[in-house]
Steps between C-alpha positions, in 0.01 A plus 500: 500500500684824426598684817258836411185286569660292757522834717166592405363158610671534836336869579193366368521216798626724762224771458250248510608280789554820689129683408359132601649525838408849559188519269260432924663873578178687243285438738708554850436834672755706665674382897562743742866464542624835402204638424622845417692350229096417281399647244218670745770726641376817489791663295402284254121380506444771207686307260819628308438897498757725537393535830615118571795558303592815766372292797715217408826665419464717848348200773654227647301176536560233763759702586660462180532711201422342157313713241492283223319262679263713659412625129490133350214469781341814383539367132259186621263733680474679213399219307356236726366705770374260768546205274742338807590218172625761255768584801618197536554361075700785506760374779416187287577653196825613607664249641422290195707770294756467774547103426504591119717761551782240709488282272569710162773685725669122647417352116727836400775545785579145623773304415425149269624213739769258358346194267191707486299618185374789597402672883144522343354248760739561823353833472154412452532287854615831652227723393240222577626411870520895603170571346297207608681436871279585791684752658388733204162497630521770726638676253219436234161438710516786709408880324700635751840367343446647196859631612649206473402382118503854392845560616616180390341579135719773485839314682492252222453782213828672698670219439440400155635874413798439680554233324446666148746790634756248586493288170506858284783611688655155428396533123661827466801472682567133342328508136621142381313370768182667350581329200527164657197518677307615182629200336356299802189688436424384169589140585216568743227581206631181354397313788248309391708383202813438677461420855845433551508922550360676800431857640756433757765413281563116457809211493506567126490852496780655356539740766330645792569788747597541829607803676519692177724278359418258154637186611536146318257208453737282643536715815137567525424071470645535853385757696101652619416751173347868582159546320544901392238716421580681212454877485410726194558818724823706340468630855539274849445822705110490341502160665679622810215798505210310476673210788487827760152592389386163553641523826367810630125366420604169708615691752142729534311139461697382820841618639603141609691524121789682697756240457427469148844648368681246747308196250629722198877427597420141576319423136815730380717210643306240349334448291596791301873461561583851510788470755838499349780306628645847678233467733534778741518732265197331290245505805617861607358583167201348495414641815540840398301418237208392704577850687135634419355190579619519857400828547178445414532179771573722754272808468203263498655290764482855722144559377382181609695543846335730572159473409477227683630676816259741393189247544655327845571216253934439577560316851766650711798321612378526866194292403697258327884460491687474178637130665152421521476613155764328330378195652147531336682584215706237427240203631244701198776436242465092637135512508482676110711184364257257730177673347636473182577183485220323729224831462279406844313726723537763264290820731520872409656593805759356705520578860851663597652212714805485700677192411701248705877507499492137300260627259752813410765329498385231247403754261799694504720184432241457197561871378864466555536200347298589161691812478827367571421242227409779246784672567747174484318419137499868414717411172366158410167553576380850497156427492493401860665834644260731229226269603561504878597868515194585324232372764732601783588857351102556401393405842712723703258864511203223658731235674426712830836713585260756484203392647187573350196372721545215684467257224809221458469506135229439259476328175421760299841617543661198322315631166832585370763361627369162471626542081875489646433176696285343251819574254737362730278193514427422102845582332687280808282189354557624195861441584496111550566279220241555227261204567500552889425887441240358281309357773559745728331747291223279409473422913488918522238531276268264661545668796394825335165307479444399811622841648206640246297299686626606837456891346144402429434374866674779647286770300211384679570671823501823351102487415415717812637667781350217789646208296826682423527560880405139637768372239735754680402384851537140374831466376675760729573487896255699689603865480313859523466621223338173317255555772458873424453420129233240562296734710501783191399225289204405732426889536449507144271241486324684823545175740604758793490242780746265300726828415529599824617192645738535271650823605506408804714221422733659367531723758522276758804395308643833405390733740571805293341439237340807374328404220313278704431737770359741216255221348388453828411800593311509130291268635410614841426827359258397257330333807480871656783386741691808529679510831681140348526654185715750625672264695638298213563806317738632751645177545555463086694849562706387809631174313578670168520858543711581175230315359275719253208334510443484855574835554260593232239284644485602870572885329119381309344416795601760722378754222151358511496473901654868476125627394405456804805546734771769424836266685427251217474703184861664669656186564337406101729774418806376562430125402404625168841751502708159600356318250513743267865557532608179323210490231403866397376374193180329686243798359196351718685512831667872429094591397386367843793722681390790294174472676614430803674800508255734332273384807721637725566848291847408400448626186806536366594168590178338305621676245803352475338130519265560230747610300711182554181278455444686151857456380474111604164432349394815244143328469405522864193747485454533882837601521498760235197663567600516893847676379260687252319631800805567704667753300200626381357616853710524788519843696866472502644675141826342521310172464274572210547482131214522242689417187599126697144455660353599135712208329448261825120528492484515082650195521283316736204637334581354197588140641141524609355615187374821674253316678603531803321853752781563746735394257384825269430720778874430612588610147236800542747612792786443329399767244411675750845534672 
C-alpha cells in the first residue's frame, strides 16, 4: 500500500477510536470543580464580544491567567450557548487534532530504527497510546481543562516549526544535503512502485543525512536514519518566527509550557542532531538561540506566580516544607510511571499525603536509577535520555516545588509529558532484533485497545458532579476536600441534609476549612438562622483570612445586617476594603462598598468605588447611574462634574433602552449640573 494512504488510514483509525471513546461526553453537563473556569463565568457568559476579549486579557481565573482559553470558552458560548455537549466535542475535537498532530510530527522528526522499513507504524503506536491512555481523561472529559488540549494544540504546532526552522537552517548552511534528501523524496513518490525506497531513507538508498552531512549507503545500512522534513522556506528565521508565535499562544492557553525551550535543546540533541562534535561551544549556541524563548518562560512564569498569590492559591513554606515537598515530589514521579503502566483508581484529585520514609526512598532509587541509565546510554541510546528528560522536564512547573493547592498531582498533568515516556518506551522495542521488536509492537498495540477500553470506563465518572465525587471518595483515602466536593455536588442537586453532613465531615477533619464553613453558613441562612450564620462566616474569615472569598462573604452579610445596625455596615466596610485589596477587579463587591459608603455620606469615597466598579465591569447599570447621580448632585463642588455624570448616566440609559424612570431622571440631573 503506498505510504500516503497508509498515513491516512492510520488518522482515519485514531480519530475514530478516540470520538468512540469520548463520543458519551455530548450529553454530560458541566462538574463543579473549578467552577469559575465554565463557560457561565460572567466575563464570558455573553459570548466572544469585545467585551470578553477585554475581560479575558485583564482577569485571572482560578487564580491563573490564560486568555486564550477563557476566549475559546466564549467562542462555544457564542455558538452553543447552554448546549453543555457542544463544550465538551470541542475538548473532544482537540485532542483528536492533538493525536494527529503527534503523529505527522513523530512520522516527520523520528529516527527509522535499524532493519526497519519505515517509522510509519512505531509512530502510529505512539500517537495511539498517548491519545487513547486513561490518564488523558481528565484532560478531555472535563470543560474545565480546555487548558490542557488547547495548550497542547498549540505545544505540538511549536514544535513542528522548530523543526522546519532547524531543517532550513540545515538546508541552507549544507545544500548537498538538500539535494540528497530531494533525491530521497522522489524515491518516496515511487513508493508504491518500488518499495525497496522509503521516506526515511532506506538500506539501498544511495545516501541519507545526518547532522547536515550526505553520508554513504553503506554507512547508513548500519546506523538509526533521521526522517527530515524538507523545507521550501529560502528563509529559516520565517520558521523560527512563526515557532515563537506558536509559543506565545501556548503560553496564554496555559503557562505550564514554561519549560518548553529546555525540550527544544533536547530534540536539538536528538533527533535533529544539531550538536557538533565541539560541544560546549555547540550547546552555548543553541541556547542563545532559544534566548527569546526563555524570556518568554520566565515573564509568564512571574505572571503566574503571582496571580496565584494573588487568589491565596501558592502554599507557604511554613505550611508545608520544601523537604516535605520534594518528598511528594519525587514519590508523584513513581506514581506517574505506575498509572501509566497499570492506570487504576484513576480520581480527579489526589489528596496531598505525607509519605513514609520507605515509600520516598523507593522512588527516589527509581528516579535515580532511570536517569542515571539515560545518562549512561546518552550516546547509544538517545532516545531514553530525550524520552526520560521529556516527562521529567515537562512535569517540573506542577510536580509540587511550588505548591499549588494541596493536591499530590493529578493526571491531567501527564497530558504532555507522557509523549517523552511513551517515546522512550516504543523506539527501545524498536531497538531489539527485528522479529522481537515485532512483537513487542504488536503486544503495544493491543494494549492501546484495551487501554481504549479502560478510557471508555473511566469517562463514565465524569457524567455528573455526585458520580464524579463518589468515584473520588472511592478510590482515594478519606480526606477534606473529597468531602467538601461531595457536599457542593449534593447542594446542587438541593439534598441539603446529605450536603451538610458532608461539610461537616470535612471539617471535622480539617478544621479550617473555610469553604466549608462558608457552605454552611449558606445553608443555615437560608433556614433564617442568622446568629449561626454569622458564626460560620466569622469562622470562614478566622481560618483563611487572606482568603477573598470569605472576606467578601462575611463583608455581604454584614452589609445586609448593616440596614438595620450601623457597627455592622462599619465593620462591612472594611471586610469589603480587605477583600478588595487583592481583587479590585470584583465590580459587584466595589458597587456594594459604594453604597455602603454613600449611606454613611462618604461621598467622595462612593465615588471612588463606583468608579472602580465601572472600570471593572462598563455594563453595570446600577453602578453607573449611582456614579451618574454622584457627580451630578452633591453639595460639595469639588466633587461634582456634569460632563462625567452626563456620559455615566447616557450610558446607562442606553443599556436600558431608555426605559428605565430614575435611570432618565438621573440623566435629567446630569443636564442639569
Amino acid at each position: 500500500m503506498n505510504r500516503f494512504f497508509q498515513r491516512a488510514l492510520i488518522a482515519v483509525l485514531l480519530a475514530a477510536v478516540i470520538a468512540a471513546v469520548y463520543l458519551p461526553v455530548s450529553h454530560y453537563g458541566f462538574v463543579i470543580i473549578a467552577d469559575s473556569e465554565h463557560p457561565g463565568n460572567a466575563g464570558i457568559a455573553s459570548g466572544l464580544t469585545w467585551a470578553s476579549v477585554r475581560w479575558a486579557f485583564t482577569h485571572t481565573v482560578a487564580g491563573n491567567w490564560y486568555p486564550l482559553t477563557m476566549l475559546s470558552h466564549a467562542a462555544d458560548q457564542q455558538f452553543f450557548g447552554s448546549n453543555h455537549g457542544g463544550h465538551h466535542l470541542t475538548n473532544v475535537v482537540l485532542h483528536i487534532a492533538n493525536t494527529l498532530l503527534l503523529f505527522s510530527l513523530l512520522w516527520r522528526l523520528l529516527p527509522q530504527s535499524r532493519g526497519w522499513a519505515s517509522n510509519l507504524w512505531p509512530c502510529a503506536i505512539i500517537a495511539a497510546l498517548f491519545g487513547l491512555h486513561p490518564l488523558r481523561v481528565e484532560s478531555v472529559a472535563w470543560i474545565s481543562e480546555r487548558k490542557d488540549v488547547l495548550s497542547g494544540f498549540f505545544f505540538l504546532l511549536t514544535l513542528w516549526a522548530y523543526v522546519r526552522y532547524a531543517h532550513a537552517r540545515r538546508d541552507r548552511e549544507h545544500p548537498t544535503s538538500l539535494q540528497a534528501q530531494t533525491a530521497l523524496n522522489i524515491r518516496e513518490n515511487q513508493s508504491a512502485v518500488a518499495p525497496a525506497v522509503t521516506f526515511a531513507g532506506s538500506q539501498t538508498a544511495t545516501a541519507t543525512v545526518e547532522a547536515g552531512v550526505p553520508r554513504s549507503a553503506t554507512v547508513a545500512a548500519t546506523e538509526p536514519q533521521f526522517v527530515a522534513i524538507t523545507s521550501t522556506c529560502s528563509n529559516p528565521w520565517k520558521w523560527y518566527s512563526l515557532a515563537l508565535v506558536l509559543f506565545v499562544l501556548g503560553l496564554l492557553s496555559k503557562p505550564m509550557l514554561v519549560t518548553l525551550p529546555c525540550l527544544l535543546l533536547l530534540i536539538d540533541f536528538w533527533p535533529l542532531d544539531r550538536v557538533s562534535k565541539d560541544g560546549v561551544r555547540s550547546w552555548r549556541g543553541l541556547a542563545l538561540e532559544k534566548a527569546p524563548f526563555f524570556l518568554l518562560s520566565i515573564v509568564f512564569s512571574v505572571i503566574t506566580f503571582f496571580s496565584q498569590k494573588k487568589d491565596s492559591l501558592v502554599i507557604s513554606f511554613d505550611m508545608l516544607p520544601l523537604k516535605t515537598r520534594l518528598a511528594n515530589a519525587i514519590v508523584s514521579y513513581a506514581r506517574y510511571i505506575g498509572k501509566t503502566l497499570w492506570p487504576d483508581s484513576l480520581a480527579a484529585y489526589y489528596p496531598f499525603e505525607k509519605w513514609q520514609t520507605s515509600q520516598v526512598i523507593v522512588a527516589a532509587l527509581l528516579f535515580a536509577g532511570i536517569s542515571a541509565v539515560a545518562v549512561w546510554m546518552v550516546r547509544r541510546r538517545p532516545w531514553i535520555f530525550v524520552g526520560w528528560f521529556w516527562f521529567v522536564g515537562l512535569l517540573v512547573p506542577v510536580i509540587g516545588i511550588s505548591q499549588v493547592a494541596m493536591q499530590s498531582m493529578a493526571d491531567r498533568f501527564s497530558y504532555l509529558p507522557h509523549i517523552g515516556l511513551f517515546i522512550f518506551l516504543v523506539w527501545s522495542f524498536c531497538e531489539l532484533p527485528l522479529r522481537q521488536a515485532k512483537i513487542a509492537l504488536t503486544a503495544l498495540g493491543a494494549a492501546a485497545v484495551v487501554l481504549a477500553g479502560v478510557s471508555a470506563h473511566q469517562v463514565r465518572f465524569w457524567q455528573d458532579s455526585e458520580t464524579l465525587f463518589e468515584h473520588i471518595v472511592a478510590v482515594t483515602p478519606e480526606n477534606d476536600i473529597t468531602e467538601y466536593y461531595t457536599g457542593l455536588a449534593l447542594l446542587e442537586k438541593k439534598e441539603v441534609t446529605r450536603a451538610r453532613y458532608h461539610f461537616e465531615r470535612a471539617l471535622k477533619m480539617n478544621p479550617n476549612y473555610s469553604g466549608a464553613y462558608l457552605r454552611l453558613g449558606d445553608i443555615v441562612l437560608a433556614e433564617g438562622r442568622v446568629a449561626e450564620a454569622e458564626q460560620d462566616y466569622r469562622a470562614a474569615v478566622r481560618a483563611e483570612p487572606s482568603a477573598t472569598v470569605c472576606q467578601l462573604k462575611l463583608a455581604q452579610f454584614l452589609a445586609k445586617k448593616g440596614a438595620m445596625d450601623k457597627a455592622s455596615g462599619d465593620e462591612a466596610i472594611e471586610h469589603f476594603r480587605i477583600a478588595l485589596r487583592n481583587r479590585p477587579e470584583i465590580a459587584s463587591a466595589q458597587y456594594q462598598l459604594g453604597q455602603l459608603l454613600n449611606d454613611r455620606h462618604d461621598v467622595a469615597g462612593a465615588i471612588v468605588a463606583f468608579e472602580a466598579a465601572v472600570r471593572a465591569k462598563p455594563d453595570l447599570i446600577d453602578a453607573l447611574n449611582d456614579l451618574a447621580w454622584a457627580l451630578a448632585t452633591q453639595s460639595d463642588a469639588k466633587l461634582r462634574n456634569g460632563k462625567e455624570a452626563v456620559e455615566m448616566a447616557t450610558r446607562a440609559a442606553d443599556l436600558t433602552h431608555r426605559s428605565a424612570p430614575n435611570i432618565l431622571d438621573t440623566l435629567a440631573a446630569a443636564y442639569a449640573e
